[in-house]
N, C-alpha and C positions, 0 to 999 in steps of 0.2 A: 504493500500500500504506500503509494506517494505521501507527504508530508509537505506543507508550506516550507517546513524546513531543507527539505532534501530537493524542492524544486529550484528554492530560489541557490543552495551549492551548487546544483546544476547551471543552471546561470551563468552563475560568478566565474565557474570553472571555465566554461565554454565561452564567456564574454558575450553574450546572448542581450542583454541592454545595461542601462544607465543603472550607477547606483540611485538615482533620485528614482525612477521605477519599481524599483526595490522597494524603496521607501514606502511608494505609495502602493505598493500590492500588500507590504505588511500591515496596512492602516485601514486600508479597506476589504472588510469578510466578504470573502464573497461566498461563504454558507449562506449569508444574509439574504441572496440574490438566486436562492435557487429555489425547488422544491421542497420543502422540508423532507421527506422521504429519501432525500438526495443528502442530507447532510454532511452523512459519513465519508462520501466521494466527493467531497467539496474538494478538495489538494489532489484528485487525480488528473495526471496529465492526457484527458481528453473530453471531447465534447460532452455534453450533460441534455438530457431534454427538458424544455422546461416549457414543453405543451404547445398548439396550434403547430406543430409543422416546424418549430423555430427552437433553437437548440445555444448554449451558453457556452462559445467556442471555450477550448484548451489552454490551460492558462500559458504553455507556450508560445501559442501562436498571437496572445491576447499582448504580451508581453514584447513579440518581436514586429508587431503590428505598431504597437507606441514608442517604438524605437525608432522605427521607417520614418513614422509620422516629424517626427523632431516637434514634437511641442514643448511650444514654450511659456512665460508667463504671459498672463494678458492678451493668448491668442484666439480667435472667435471660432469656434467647429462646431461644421456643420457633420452629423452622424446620420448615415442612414440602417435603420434598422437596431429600434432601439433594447429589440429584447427584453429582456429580465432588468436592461438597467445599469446593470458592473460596469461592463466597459464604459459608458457616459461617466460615470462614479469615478474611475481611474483619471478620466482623460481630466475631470474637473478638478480634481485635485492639484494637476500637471501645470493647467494653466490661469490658476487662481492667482489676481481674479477677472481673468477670463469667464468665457461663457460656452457651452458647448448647448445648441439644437439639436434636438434627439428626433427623427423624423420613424414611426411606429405604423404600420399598415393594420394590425391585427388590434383593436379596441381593448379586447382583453389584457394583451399583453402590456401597451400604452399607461395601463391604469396602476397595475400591478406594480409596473417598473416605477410610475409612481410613489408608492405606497412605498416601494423598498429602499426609493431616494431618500425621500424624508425620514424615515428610520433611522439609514446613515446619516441626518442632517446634511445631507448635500443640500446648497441651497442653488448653484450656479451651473443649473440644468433647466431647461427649457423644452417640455416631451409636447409632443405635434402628432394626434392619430392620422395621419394622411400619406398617402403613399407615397416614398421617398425620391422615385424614380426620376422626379421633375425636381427635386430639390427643394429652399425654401428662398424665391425670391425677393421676398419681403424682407428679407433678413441678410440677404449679401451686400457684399462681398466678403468671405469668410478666406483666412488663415491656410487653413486645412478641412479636407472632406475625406471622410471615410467611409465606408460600404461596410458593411458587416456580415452583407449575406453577396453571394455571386452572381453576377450582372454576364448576360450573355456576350454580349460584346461594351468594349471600351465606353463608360457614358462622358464622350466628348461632349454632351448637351451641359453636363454640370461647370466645363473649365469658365465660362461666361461669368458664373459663381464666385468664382475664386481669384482671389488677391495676385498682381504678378507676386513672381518668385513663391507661390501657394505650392502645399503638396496636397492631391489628390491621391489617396492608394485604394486600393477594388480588387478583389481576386474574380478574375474575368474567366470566363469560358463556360465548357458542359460537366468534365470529371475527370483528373483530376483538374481544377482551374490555375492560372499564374498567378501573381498578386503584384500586379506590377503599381511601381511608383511613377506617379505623374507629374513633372516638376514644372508647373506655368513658366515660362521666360518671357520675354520683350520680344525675342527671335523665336519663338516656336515655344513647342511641348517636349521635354524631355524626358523618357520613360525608361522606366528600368525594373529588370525581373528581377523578384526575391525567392522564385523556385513555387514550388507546387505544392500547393493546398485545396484540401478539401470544403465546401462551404454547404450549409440549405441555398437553392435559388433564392433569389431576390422574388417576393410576392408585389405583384402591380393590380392596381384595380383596371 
């Protein structure tokens, strides 16, 4: 059985992300954010379900994701695919006091992640039941944008969104997907693979 402990030595060992990541995976439970039935497999290193179709990625991958990301303080994210909530909870930690948009398709889940926000006292999170696919115009131009769930192809529609020099990352494809980073420039879009990961589809109305 995995342990918080022996994930985050994994880590360390492997140079996997930032000590300040660290920081904030030790400060935020993310038992808090799952199933209760799920407790016990809260520190294993893989996905979780936590109902409608939508699953509470690997703390892994959750970890090499806010790495990519480079957040920083004070930077605006926008999130698609808000889940259970954790990962918005990490990323608001990161850049407090920034603010992270958490954009949720599934009402259930939207609500929930709620409820597990305020628990945590996160306060500098902002959940949107609407599908993320279109992003949230009303609220750009953001920092960074994240996907959470796999977008079949590249959502070029969201760089319009995003601040120059923004990072975009999305694990793109059918199965397994890339997770490529999108780096806005003045001269183009610059993109780059982090290798292959598994994700649920991206759910669109």
């Amino acid at each position: 059985m995995t342990t918080k402990e022996s994930l985050i030595k994994y880590w360390k060992e492997n140079n996997i992300c930032s000590d300040e990541i660290i920081k904030v995976f030790k400060k935020i439970k993310r038992e808090d954010f799952i199933p209760k039935l799920l407790k016990n497999e809260a520190y294993e290193d893989r996905p979780l379900s936590i109902g409608y179709n939508a699953t509470i990625s690997q703390p892994t991958t959750i970890v090499i994701m806010l790495q990519a990301l480079e957040l920083k303080k004070n930077d605006k994210v926008l999130e698609i695919g808000t889940g259970s909530g954790y990962n918005a909870a990490l990323m608001a930690e990161l850049v407090k006091p920034g603010i992270v948009y958490s954009l949720e398709i599934v009402k259930e889940l939207a609500k929930s992640a709620q409820n597990n926000l305020k628990k945590a006292n996160i306060k500098n999170v902002k959940i949107f039941n609407k599908d993320g696919s279109k992003g949230l115009q009303e609220y750009k131009p953001f920092n960074k944008i994240v996907f959470t769930a796999a977008c079949k192809e590249i959502p070029y529609n969201l760089l319009e969104q995003l601040k120059e020099n923004g990072i975009l990352l999305a694990p793109v494809g059918l199965y397994p997907q890339k997770m490529l980073k999108l780096i806005k420039k003045k001269e183009g879009v610059e993109i780059q693979s982090l290798g292959d990961f598994v994700f649920v589809p991206l759910q669109q109305d």
